[in-house]
C-alpha positions as CSV (number, residue, x, y, z in Angstrom):
1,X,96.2,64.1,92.7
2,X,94.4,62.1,94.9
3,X,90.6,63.2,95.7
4,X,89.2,59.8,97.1
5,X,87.5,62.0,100.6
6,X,86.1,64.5,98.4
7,X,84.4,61.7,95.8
8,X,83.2,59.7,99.0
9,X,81.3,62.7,100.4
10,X,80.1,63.6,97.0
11,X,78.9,60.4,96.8
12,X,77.1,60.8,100.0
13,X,76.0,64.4,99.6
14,X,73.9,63.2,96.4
15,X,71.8,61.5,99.0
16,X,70.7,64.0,101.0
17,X,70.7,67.9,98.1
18,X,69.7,67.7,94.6
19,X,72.8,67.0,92.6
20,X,74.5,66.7,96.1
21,X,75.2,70.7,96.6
22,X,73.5,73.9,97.1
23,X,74.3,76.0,94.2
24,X,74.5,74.1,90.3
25,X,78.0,75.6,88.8
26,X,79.7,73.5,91.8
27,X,78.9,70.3,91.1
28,X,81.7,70.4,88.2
29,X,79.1,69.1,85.6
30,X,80.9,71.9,83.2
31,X,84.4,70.8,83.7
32,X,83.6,66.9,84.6
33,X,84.2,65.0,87.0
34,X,83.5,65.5,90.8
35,X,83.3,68.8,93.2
36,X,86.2,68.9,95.7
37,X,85.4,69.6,99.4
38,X,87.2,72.2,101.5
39,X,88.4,72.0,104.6
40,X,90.6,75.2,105.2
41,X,91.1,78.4,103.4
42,X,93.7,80.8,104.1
43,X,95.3,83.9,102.1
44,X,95.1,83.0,99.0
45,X,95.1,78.6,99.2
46,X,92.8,76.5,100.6
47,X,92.8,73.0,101.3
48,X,90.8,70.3,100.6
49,X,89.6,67.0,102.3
50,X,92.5,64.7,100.9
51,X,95.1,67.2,101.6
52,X,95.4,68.7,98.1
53,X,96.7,72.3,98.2
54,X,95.6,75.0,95.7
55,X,96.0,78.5,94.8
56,X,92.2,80.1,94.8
57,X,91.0,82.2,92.3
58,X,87.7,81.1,92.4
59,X,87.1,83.3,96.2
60,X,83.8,82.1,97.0
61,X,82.9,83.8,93.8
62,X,84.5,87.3,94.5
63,X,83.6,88.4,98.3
64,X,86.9,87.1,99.6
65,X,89.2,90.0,98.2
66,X,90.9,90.2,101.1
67,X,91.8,86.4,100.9
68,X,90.7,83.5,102.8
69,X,90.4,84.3,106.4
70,X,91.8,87.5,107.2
71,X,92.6,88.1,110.4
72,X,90.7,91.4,110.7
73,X,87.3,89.9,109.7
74,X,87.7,86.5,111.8
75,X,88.2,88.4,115.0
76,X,85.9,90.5,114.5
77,X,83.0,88.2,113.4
78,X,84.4,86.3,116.3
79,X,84.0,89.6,118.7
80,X,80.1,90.2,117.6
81,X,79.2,86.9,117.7
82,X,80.3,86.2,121.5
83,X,77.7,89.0,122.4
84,X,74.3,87.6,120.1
85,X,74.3,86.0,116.4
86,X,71.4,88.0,115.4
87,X,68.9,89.9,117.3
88,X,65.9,90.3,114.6
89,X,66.5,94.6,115.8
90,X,68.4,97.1,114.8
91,X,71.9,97.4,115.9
92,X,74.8,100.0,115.8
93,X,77.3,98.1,113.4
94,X,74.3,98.4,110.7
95,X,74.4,102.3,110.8
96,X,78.5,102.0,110.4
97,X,78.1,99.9,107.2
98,X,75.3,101.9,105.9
99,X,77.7,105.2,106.3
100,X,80.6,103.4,104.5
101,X,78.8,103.0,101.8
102,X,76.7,105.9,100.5
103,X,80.2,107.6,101.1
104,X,81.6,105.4,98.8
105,X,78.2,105.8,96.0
106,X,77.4,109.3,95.4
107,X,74.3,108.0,94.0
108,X,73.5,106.4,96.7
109,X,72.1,108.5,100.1
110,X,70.5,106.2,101.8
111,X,70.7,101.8,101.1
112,X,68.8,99.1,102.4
113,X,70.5,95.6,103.8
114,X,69.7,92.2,102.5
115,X,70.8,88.7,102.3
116,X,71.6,88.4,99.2
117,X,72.6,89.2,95.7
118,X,69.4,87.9,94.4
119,X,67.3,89.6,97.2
120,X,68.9,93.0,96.3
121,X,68.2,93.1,92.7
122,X,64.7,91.4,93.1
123,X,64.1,94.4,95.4
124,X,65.9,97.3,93.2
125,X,63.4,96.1,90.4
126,X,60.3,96.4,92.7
127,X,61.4,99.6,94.1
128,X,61.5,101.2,90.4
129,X,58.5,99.4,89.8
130,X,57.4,101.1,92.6
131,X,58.9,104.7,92.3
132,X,57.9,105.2,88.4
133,X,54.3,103.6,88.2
134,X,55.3,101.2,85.2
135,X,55.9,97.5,84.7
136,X,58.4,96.5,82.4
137,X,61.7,96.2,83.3
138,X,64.7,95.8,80.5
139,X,67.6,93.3,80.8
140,X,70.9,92.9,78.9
141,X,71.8,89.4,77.6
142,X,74.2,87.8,79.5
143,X,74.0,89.9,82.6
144,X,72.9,87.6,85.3
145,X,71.1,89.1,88.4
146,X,70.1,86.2,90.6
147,X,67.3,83.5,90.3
148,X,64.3,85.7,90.7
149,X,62.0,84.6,88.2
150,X,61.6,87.8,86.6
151,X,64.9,88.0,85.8
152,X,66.0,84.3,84.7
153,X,65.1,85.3,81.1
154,X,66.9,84.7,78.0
155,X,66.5,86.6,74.7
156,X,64.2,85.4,72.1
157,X,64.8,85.4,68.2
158,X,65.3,89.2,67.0
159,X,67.3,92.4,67.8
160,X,65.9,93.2,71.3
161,X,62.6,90.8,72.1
162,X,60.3,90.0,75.1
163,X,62.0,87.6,77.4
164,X,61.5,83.9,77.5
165,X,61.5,81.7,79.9
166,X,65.2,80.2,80.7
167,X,64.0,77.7,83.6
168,X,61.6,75.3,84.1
169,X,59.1,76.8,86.8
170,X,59.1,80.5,85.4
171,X,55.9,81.2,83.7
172,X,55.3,83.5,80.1
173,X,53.6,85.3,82.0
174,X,56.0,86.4,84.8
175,X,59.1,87.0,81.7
176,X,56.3,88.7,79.8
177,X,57.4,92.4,81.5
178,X,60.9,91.1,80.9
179,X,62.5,92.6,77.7
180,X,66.1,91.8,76.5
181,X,68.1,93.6,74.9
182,X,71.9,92.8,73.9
183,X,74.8,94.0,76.0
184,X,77.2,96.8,74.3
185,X,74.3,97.5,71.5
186,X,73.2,101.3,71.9
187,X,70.7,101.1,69.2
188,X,69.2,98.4,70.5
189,X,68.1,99.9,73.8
190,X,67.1,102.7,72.2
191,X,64.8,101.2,69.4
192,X,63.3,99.2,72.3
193,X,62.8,102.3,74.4
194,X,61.4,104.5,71.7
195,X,59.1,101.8,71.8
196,X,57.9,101.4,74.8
197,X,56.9,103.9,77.2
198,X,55.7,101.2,80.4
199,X,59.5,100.4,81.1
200,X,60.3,101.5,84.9
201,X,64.0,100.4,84.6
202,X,66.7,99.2,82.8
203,X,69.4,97.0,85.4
204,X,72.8,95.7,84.1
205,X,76.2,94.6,85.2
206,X,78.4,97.7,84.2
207,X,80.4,95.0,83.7
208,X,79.7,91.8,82.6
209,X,81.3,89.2,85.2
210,X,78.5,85.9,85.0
211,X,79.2,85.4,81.2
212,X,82.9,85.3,81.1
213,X,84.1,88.7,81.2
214,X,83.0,91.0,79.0
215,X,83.9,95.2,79.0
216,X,81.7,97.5,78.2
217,X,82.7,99.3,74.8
218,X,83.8,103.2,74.5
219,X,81.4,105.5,76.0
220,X,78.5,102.5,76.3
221,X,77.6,103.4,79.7
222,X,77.1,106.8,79.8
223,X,75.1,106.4,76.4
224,X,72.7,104.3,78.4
225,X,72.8,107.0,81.0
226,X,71.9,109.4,78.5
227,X,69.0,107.1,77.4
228,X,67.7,106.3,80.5
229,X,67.3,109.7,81.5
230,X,65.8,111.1,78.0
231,X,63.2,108.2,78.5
232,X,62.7,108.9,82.4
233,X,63.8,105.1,83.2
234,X,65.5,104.1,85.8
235,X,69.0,102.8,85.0
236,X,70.2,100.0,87.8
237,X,73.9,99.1,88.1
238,X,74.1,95.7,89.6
239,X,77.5,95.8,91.4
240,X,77.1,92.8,93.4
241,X,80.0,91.9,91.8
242,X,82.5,94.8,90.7
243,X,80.9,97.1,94.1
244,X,83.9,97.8,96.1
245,X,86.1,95.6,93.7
246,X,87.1,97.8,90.4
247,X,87.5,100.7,92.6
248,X,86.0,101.9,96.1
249,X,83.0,103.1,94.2
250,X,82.9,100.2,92.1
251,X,82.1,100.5,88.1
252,X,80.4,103.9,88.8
253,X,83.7,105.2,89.8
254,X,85.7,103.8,87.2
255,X,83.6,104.8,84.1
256,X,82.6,108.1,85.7
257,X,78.9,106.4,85.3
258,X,76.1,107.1,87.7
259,X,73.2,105.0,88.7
260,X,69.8,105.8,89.6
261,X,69.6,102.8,91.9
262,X,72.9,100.3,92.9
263,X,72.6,97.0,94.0
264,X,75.8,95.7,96.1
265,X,76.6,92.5,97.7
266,X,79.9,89.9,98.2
267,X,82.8,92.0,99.2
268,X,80.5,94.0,101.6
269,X,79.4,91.1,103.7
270,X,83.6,90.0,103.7
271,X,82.4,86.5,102.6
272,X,79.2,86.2,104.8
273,X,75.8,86.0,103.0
274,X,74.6,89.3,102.6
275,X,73.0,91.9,99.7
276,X,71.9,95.4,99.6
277,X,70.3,98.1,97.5
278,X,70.7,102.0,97.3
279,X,69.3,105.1,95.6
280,X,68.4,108.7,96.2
281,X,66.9,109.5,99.4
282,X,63.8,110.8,96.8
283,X,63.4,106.8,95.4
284,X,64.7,104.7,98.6
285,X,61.3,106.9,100.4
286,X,59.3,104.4,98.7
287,X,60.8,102.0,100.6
288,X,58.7,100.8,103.4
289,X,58.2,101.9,106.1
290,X,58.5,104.9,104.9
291,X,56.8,103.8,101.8
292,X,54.3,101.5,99.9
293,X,57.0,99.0,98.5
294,X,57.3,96.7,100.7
295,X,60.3,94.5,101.7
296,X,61.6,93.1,104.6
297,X,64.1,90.2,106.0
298,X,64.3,88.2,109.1
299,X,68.7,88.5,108.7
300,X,68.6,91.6,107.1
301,X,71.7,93.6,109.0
302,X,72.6,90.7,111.0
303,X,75.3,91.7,112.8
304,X,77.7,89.2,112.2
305,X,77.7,89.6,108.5
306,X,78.1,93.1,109.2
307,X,80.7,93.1,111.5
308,X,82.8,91.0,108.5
309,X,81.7,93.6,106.0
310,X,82.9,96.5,108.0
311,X,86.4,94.7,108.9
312,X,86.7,94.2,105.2
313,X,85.8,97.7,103.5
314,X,87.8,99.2,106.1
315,X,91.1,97.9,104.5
316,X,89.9,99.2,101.1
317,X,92.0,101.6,100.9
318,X,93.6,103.4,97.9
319,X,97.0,101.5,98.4
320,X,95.0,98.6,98.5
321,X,93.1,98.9,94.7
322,X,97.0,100.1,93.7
323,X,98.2,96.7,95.2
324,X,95.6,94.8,93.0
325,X,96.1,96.7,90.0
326,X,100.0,96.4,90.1
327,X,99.3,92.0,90.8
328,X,96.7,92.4,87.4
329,X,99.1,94.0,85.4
330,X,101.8,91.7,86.6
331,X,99.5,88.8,85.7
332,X,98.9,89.9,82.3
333,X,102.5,91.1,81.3
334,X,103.8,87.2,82.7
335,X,100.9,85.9,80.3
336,X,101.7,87.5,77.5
337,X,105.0,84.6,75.7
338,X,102.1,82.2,76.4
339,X,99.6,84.3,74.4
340,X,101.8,84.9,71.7
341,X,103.0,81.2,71.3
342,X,98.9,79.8,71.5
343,X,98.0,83.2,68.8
344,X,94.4,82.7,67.9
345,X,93.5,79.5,70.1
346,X,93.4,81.2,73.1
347,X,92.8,84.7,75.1
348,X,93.6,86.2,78.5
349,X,91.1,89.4,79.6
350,X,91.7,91.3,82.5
351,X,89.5,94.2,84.1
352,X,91.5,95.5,87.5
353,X,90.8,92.6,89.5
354,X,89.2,90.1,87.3
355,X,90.4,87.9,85.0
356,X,88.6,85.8,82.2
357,X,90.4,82.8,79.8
358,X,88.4,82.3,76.6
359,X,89.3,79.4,74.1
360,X,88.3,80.9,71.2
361,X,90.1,82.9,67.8
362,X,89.1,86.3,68.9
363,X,91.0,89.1,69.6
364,X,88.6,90.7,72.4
365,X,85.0,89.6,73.6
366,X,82.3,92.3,73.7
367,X,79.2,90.1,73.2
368,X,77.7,87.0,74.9
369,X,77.8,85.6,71.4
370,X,81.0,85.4,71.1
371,X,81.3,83.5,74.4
372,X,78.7,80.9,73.1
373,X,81.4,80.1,70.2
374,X,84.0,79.5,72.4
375,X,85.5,75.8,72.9
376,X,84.0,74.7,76.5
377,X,85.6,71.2,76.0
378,X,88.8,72.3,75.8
379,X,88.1,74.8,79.1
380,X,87.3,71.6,81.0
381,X,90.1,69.8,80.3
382,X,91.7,73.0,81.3
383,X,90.2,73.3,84.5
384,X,91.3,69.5,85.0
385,X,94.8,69.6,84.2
386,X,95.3,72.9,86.4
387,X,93.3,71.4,89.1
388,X,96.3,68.6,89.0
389,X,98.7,71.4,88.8
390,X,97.6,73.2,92.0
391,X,95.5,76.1,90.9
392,X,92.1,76.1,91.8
393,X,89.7,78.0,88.9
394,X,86.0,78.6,88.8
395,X,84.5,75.3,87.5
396,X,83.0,76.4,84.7
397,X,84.0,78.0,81.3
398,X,81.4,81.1,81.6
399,X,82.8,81.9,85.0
400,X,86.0,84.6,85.9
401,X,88.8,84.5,88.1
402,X,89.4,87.0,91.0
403,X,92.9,88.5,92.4
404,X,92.3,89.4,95.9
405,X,95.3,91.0,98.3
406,X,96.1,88.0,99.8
407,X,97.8,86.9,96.5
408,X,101.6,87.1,95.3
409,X,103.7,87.5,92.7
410,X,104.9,84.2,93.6
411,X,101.4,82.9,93.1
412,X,101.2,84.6,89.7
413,X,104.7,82.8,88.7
414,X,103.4,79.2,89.8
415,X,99.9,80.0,87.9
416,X,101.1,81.4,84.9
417,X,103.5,78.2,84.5
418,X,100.3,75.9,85.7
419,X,98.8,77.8,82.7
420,X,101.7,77.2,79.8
421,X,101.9,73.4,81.1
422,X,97.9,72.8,80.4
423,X,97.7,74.3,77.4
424,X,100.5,72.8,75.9
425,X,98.5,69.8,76.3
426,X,95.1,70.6,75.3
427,X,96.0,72.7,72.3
428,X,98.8,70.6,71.1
């Protein structure tokens, strides 16, 4: 595989943006060697600089469940944007998208548009702040909720402790109203809530996507339901990820969970940057300017990012979360020979349309601590060798893999081969 154009303007980018991109995980430091650069994406390939041709599974991190340029959401970001990019006022196509979703979110009456992931959880945290009066906020290891400082905490030494600082430039102070607590442990949340009566909410991913994949266990969620409402805390489900993916209404469909307070993003901007937060029309009356907690965006709504969010949820139909369940189970019945012959050095997870490959001995991952002990040297040699093979994977070891409907059985085959080749090699 020859990658010469996409080393050159590596080489070049390094100049001009810190480590020569604008987000870390891309700049392959987990796998090795150099990012490649793209120059086309469509269905379910995309195509980089030297001409190399790949099978995506990375999707620009999960919005693209459609595929690569569907041609529903290019024609019609290319329809809005022929009358105005962005007008800094409301427009029409924002009451659409708001409408498609608090159908989809029963919890959800009335939501609030952003830019980002980051921008929505930073903002569903200052809302319950807001709403209940109180200041700390509870976390679940290995749930990651974007880069707001308050939330780029890691756990200290203990059973459920007061955050720490996980990046240079967040102060003790600002993780001090930060507590974390670990992910699929019931008791823990509730010792740290009996505890504590200053908590305003609690926000986790349903399901874990940032850390590998990792399921929640047998009735988890709705026991954090049940001990968020005893202790009148606010429980936030960050669906930036599995919103609109593990079902219409995301995780809270799926598990029969509901949130006080959702946070959404990815698939509803159909690959454009975009964000958004929801609740009862009781807590989103905070909201300014209706309310005291203030929050505001110069993009917020823009209407080209909603014009490809609203081509993209309108083909998320039911036949269309059938199609990607059918693919996933396809996926993981063709896996299973490989599985069997690499017993105990490797496993396959699958969640609907999300897929995570651990090197490791166990026989399911339901902690981030199990993820820690997995062999990351062998993932990046991995990730090289299918690279070479045509299937392009999230460059990094903590990262999953999406299906979206632009993919095949055919594409399943060629990867599942791709996969048998590559470990043959690195656990031979």
């Amino acid at each position: 595989m020859h990658t010469s154009r996409s080393k050159e303007l590596y080489e070049e980018a390094c100049k001009y943006m810190p480590g020569g991109v604008n987000s870390p995980v891309r700049a392959f430091r987990s796998v090795g060697g150099h990012p490649l650069y793209f120059k086309l994406g469509k269905g379910s390939h995309i195509i980089d600089e030297d001409g190399n041709d790949f099978i995506d599974y990375c999707m620009s991190w999960g919005p693209l469940i459609l595929g690569h340029a569907d041609n529903d959401v290019v024609k019609a970001i290319q329809k809005v944007a022929e009358n105005g990019t962005s007008f800094g006022a409301p427009h029409e196509g924002e009451i659409s998208i708001a409408r498609m979703v608090v159908e989809s979110f029963p919890g959800i009456e009335k939501v609030r548009f952003v830019n980002s992931g980051t921008e929505a959880t930073m903002s569903a945290i200052r809302l319950a702040r807001g709403y209940t009066g109180k200041s700390k906020i509870i976390k679940f290891d290995g749930c990651y909720h974007g880069h707001a400082d308050h939330l780029l905490v890691a756990a200290g030494s203990g059973l459920a402790t007061f955050g720490m600082p996980d990046s240079a430039g967040v102060t003790k102070d600002n993780a001090r109203d930060t507590i974390v607590v670990k992910y699929n442990d019931v008791d823990a949340l509730h010792q740290v809530l009996s505890h504590n009566d200053d908590v305003a909410c609690c926000i986790m991913e349903p399901v874990c996507c940032n850390y590998g994949l990792i399921l929640p266990k047998k009735d988890y969620l709705k026991q954090v339901r049940e001990l968020c409402t005893k202790h009148k805390v606010l429980l936030i489900f960050d669906e930036v990820i599995t919103g609109f993916r593990l079902a219409r209404g995301g995780a809270q469909e799926r598990f029969g969970v509901q949130a006080d307070i959702t946070t959404l993003g990815k698939i509803i901007g159909g690959g454009l940057p975009v964000g958004a937060y929801g609740a009862s029309s009781e807590i989103m009356a905070k909201v300014a300017p209706d309310g005291p907690v203030y929050q505001a965006g110069t993009l917020s709504g823009n209407p080209i990012a909603v014009a490809a969010g609203i081509a993209t949820l309108q083909k998320l139909v039911p036949s269309a979360y059938q199609k990607l369940e059918e693919l996933g189970t396809y996926f993981e019945e063709q896996m299973k020979p490989i599985l069997s012959h690499f017993k105990n050095k490797v496993l396959f997870m699958r969640f609907a349309s999300i897929f995570a490959l651990y090197f490791t001995n166990e026989d399911i991952i339901t902690s981030v601590d199990q993820v820690k002990e997995c062999n990351m040297q062998q993932f990046a040699r991995f990730h090289r060798l299918m690279l070479e093979r045509g299937i392009y994977l999230s460059p990094s070891g903590y990262e999953v893999g999406f299906l979206s409907l632009s993919h095949s059985k055919d594409d399943i085959d060629k990867t599942v081969k791709a996969i048998g080749e590559s470990l043959e090699i690195v656990l031979r």
